[in-house]
N, CA, C and O of each residue as an XYZ file, in Angstrom:
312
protein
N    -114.372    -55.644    -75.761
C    -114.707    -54.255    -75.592
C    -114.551    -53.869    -74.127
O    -114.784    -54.576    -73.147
N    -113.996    -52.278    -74.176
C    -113.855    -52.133    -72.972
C    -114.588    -50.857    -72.604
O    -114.668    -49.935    -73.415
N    -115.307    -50.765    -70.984
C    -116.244    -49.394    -70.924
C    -115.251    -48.626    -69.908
O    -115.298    -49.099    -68.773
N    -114.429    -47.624    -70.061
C    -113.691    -46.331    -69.575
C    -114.513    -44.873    -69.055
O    -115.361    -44.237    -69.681
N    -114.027    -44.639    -67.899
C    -114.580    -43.629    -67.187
C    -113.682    -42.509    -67.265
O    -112.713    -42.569    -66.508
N    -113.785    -41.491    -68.016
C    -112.385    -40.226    -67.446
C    -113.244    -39.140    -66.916
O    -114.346    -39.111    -67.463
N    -113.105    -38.492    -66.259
C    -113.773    -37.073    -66.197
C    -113.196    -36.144    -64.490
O    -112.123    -36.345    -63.921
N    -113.927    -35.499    -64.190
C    -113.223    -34.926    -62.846
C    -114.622    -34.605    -62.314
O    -115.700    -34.445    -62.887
N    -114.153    -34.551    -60.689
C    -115.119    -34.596    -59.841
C    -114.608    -33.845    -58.683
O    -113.483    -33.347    -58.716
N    -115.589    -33.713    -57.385
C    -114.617    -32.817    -56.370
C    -113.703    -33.400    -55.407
O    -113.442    -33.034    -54.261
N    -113.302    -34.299    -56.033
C    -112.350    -35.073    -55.073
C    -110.946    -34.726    -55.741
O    -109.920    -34.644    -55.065
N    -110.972    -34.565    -56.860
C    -109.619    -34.763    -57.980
C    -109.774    -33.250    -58.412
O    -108.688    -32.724    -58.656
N    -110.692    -32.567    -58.537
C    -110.531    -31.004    -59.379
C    -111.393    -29.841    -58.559
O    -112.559    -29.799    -58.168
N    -110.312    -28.949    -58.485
C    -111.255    -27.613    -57.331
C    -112.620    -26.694    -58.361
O    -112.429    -26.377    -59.536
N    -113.329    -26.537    -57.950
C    -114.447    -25.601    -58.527
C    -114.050    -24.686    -59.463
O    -114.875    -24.189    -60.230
N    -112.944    -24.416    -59.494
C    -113.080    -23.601    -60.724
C    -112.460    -24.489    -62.200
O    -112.475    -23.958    -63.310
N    -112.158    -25.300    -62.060
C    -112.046    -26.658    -63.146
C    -113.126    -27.075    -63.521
O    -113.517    -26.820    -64.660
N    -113.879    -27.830    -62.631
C    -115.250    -28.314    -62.616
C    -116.209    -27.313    -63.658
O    -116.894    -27.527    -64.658
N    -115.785    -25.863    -62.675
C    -117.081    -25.079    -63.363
C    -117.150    -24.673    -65.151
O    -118.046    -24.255    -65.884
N    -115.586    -25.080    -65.373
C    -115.046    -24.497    -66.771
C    -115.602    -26.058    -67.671
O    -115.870    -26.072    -68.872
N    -115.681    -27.386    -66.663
C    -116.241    -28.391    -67.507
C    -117.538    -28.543    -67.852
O    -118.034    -28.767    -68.956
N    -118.093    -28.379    -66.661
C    -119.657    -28.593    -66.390
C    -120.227    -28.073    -67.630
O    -120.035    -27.008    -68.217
N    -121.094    -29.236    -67.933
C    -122.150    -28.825    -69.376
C    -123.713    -29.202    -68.951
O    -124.169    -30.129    -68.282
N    -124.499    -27.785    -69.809
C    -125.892    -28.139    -69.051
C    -126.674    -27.659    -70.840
O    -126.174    -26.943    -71.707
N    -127.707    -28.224    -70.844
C    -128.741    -27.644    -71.628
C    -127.660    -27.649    -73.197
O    -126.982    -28.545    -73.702
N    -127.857    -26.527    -73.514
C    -127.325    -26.454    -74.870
C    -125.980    -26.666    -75.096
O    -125.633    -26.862    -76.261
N    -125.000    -26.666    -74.056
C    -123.617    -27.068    -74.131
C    -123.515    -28.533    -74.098
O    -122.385    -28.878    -74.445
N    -124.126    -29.320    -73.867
C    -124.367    -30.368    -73.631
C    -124.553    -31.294    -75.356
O    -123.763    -32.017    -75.963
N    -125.659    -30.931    -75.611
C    -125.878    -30.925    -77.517
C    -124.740    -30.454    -78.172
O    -124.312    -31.131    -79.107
N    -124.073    -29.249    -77.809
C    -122.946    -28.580    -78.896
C    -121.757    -29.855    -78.236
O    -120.929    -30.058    -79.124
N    -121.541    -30.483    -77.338
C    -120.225    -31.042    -76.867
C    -120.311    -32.502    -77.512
O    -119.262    -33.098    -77.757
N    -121.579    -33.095    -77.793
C    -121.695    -34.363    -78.027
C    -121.022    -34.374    -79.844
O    -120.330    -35.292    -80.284
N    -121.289    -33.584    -80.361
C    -120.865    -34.105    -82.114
C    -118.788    -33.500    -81.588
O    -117.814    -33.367    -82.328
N    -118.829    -33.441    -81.126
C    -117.042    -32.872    -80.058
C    -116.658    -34.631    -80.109
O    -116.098    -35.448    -80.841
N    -117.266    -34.562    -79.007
C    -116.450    -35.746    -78.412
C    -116.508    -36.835    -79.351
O    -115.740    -37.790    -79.234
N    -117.390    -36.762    -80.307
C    -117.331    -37.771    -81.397
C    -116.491    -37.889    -82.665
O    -116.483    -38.734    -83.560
N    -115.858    -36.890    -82.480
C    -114.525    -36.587    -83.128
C    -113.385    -36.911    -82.731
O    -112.434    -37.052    -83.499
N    -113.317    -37.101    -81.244
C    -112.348    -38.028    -80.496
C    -112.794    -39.778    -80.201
O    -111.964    -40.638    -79.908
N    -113.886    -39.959    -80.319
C    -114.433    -41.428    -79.898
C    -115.574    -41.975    -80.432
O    -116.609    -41.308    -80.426
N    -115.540    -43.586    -81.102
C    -116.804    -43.297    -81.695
C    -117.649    -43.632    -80.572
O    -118.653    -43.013    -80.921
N    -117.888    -44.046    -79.726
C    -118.649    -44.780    -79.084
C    -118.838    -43.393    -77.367
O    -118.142    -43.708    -76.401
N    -119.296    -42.712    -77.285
C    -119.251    -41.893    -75.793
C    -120.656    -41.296    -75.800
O    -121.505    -41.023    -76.649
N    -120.507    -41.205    -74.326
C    -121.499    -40.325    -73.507
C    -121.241    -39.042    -72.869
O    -120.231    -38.577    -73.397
N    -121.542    -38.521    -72.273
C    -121.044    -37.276    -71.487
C    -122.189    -37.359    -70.137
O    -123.372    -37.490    -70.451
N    -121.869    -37.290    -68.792
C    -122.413    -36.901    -68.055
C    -122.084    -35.859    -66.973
O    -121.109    -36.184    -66.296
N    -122.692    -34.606    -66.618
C    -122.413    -33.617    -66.158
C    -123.280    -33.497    -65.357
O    -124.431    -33.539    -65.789
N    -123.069    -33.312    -63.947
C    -123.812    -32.913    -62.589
C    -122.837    -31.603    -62.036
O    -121.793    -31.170    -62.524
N    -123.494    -31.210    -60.991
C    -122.798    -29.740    -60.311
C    -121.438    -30.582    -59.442
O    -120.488    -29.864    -59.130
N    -121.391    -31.649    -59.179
C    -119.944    -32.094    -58.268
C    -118.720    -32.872    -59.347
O    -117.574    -33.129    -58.980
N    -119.432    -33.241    -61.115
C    -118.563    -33.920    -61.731
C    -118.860    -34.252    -63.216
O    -119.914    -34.760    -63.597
N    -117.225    -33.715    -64.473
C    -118.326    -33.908    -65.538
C    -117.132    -35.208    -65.662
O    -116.008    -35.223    -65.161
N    -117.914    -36.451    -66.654
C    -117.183    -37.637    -67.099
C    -117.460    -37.661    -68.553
O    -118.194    -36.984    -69.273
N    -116.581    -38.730    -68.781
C    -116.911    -39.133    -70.911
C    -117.120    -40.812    -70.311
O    -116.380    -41.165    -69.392
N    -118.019    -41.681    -70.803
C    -118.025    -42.724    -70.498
C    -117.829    -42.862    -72.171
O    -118.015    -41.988    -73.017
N    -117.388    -44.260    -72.359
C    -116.678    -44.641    -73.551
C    -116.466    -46.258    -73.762
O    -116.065    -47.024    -72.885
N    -116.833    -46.629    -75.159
C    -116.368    -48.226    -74.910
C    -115.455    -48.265    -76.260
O    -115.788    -47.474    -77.143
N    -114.480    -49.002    -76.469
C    -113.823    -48.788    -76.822
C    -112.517    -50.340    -76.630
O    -112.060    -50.731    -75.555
N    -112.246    -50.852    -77.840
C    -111.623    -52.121    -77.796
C    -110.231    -51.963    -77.451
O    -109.832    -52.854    -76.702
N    -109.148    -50.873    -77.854
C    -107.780    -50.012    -77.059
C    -107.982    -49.106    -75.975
O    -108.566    -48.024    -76.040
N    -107.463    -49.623    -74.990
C    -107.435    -47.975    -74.168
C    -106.411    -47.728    -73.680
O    -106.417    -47.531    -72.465
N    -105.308    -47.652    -74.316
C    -104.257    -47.330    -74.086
C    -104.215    -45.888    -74.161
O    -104.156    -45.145    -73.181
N    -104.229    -45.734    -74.681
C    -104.177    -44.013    -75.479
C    -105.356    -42.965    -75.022
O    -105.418    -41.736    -75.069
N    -106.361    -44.082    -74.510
C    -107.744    -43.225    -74.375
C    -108.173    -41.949    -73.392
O    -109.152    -41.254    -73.663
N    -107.344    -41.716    -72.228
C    -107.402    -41.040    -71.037
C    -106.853    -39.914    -71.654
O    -107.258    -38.783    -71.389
N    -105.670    -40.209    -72.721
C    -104.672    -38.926    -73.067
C    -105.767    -37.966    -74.233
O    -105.915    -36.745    -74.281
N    -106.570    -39.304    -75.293
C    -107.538    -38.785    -76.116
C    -109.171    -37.618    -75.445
O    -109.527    -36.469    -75.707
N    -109.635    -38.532    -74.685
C    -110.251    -37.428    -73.756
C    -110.109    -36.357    -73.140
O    -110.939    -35.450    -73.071
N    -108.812    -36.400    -72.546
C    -107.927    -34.916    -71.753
C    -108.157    -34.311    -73.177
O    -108.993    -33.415    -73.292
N    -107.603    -34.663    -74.045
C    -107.525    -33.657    -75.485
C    -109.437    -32.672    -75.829
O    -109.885    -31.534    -75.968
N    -109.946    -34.247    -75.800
C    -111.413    -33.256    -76.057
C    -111.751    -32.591    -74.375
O    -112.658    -31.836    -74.724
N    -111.685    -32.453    -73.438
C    -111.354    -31.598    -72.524
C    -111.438    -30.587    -72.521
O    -112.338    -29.759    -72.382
N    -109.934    -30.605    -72.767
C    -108.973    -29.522    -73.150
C    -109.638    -28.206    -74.447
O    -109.724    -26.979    -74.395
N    -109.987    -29.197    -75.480
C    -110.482    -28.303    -76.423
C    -112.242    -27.143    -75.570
O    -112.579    -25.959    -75.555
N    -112.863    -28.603    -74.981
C    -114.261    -28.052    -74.685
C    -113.918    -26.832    -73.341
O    -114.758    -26.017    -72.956
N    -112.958    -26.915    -72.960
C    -112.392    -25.719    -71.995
C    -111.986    -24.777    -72.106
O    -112.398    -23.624    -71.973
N    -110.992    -25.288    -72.404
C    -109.845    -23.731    -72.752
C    -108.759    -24.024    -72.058
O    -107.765    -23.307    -71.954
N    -109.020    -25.638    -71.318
C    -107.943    -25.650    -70.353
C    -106.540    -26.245    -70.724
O    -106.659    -27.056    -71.642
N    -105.255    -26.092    -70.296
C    -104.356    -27.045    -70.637
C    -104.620    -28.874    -70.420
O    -103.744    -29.669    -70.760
């Protein structure tokens, strides 16, 4: 098994990325049965400088491209 980090932070994504990820309070609950549709095994953690998917997971080949996807959906973003 392997534990994978994807997410963006302010080193890699400007504030207005961040702000379109960032999940607090009730977005947070609505995103978790999300991402479990892409992974069985994840977390989500979201602070004001960075949101991530932590994930374990026995392939991860594919997995960075699978996350961008739930992302993508929880955004709006490409």
């Amino acid at each position: 098994m392997n534990v994978v980090v994807v997410g963006v932070n302010h080193w890699a994504a400007p504030v207005e990325v961040r702000e379109r990820l960032a999940l607090s309070g009730d977005k947070v609950t609505e995103a978790l049965p999300l991402l479990h549709n892409y992974v069985n095994n994840g977390v989500i953690l979201s602070t004001c400088n960075r949101t991530e998917v932590y994930c374990v997971a026995e392939r991860t080949d594919t997995l960075e491209e699978t996350i961008g996807r739930f992302f993508s959906r929880l955004s709006g973003l490409p």
